[in-house]
C-alpha positions in Angstrom: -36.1 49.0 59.2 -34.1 46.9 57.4 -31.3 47.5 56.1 -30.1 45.8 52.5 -26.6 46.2 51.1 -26.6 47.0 47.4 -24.1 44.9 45.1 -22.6 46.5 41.8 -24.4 46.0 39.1 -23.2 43.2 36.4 -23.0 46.4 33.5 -21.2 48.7 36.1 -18.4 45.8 36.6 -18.3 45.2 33.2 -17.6 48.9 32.3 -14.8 49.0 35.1 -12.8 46.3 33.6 -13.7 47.5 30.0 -12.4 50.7 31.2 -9.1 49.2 32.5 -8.7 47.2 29.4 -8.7 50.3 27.6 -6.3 51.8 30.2 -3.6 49.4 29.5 -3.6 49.4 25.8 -3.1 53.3 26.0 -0.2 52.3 27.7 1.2 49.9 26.0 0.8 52.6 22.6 2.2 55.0 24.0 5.1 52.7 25.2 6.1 51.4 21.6 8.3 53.5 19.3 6.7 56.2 17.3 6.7 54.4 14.4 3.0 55.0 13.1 2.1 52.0 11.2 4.8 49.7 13.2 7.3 47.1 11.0 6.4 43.5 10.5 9.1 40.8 11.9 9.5 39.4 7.9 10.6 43.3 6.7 14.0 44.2 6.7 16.0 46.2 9.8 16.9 49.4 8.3 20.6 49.1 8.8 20.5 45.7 6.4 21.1 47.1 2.5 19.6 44.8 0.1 20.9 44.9 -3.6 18.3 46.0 -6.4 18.1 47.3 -9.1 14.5 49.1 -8.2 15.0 52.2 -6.1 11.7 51.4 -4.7 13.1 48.4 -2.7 11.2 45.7 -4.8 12.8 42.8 -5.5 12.3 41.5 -9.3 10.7 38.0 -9.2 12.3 37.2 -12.6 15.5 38.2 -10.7 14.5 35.8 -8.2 13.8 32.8 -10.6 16.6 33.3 -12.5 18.7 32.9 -9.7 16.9 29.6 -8.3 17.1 28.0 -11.2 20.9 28.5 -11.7 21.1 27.3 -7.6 19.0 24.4 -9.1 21.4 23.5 -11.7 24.4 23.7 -10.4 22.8 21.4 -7.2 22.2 19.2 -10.4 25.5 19.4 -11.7 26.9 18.1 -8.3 24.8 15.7 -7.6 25.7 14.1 -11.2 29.0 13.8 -10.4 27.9 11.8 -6.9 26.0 9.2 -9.0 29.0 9.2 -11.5 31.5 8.1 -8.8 28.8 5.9 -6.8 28.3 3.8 -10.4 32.2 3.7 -10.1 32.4 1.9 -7.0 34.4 3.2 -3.7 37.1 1.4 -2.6 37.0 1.3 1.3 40.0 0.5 3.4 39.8 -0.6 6.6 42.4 0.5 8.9 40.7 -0.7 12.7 38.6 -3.5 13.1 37.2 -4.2 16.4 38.0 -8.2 17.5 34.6 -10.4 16.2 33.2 -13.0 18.7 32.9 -16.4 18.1 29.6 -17.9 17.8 30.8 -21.0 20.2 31.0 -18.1 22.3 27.2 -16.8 22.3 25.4 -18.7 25.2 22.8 -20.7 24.6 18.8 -19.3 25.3 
């Protein structure tokens, strides 16, 4: 008689790994902090205090605006005065200059 050695079946593999898949990320939930819905990187740390006015912890976007478009103009402000003293010239002193070489001095290609 004989004999014939019977391999796993492809679905019987495939429910093995499935199964340790499934072992792992049990694992891995039950290693993170018991923080239900979990924090996304962008929110806050809990030890940071942000200033509003909303004791929700929104933040006004009108708020927001208002304070771009001051940052805006006073960035406009400064970089009037820049032009201002560029249209005036800038009178440059030099204090080192490094020796110049002839051009007899270049050799010849």
């Amino acid at each position: 008689m004989p004999t014939t050695i019977r391999r796993p079946s492809p679905r019987l593999y495939a429910n093995a790994v499935l199964t340790v898949i499934a072992g792992v990320l049990v694992l891995n939930w039950l290693a993170t902090p018991s923080d239900l819905l979990g924090r996304a990187n962008a929110q806050p740390a809990d030890d940071i205090e942000l200033v509003t006015d909303d004791p929700s912890g929104r933040i006004s976007a009108a708020e927001q605006r208002k304070q771009m478009i001051q940052e805006l103009r006073g960035l406009s402000a400064r970089m009037e005065r820049i032009e201002s003293a560029l249209t005036r010239g800038i009178n440059v002193k030099v204090t080192d200059m490094p020796a110049m070489k002839q051009a007899a001095d270049k050799p010849a290609k």
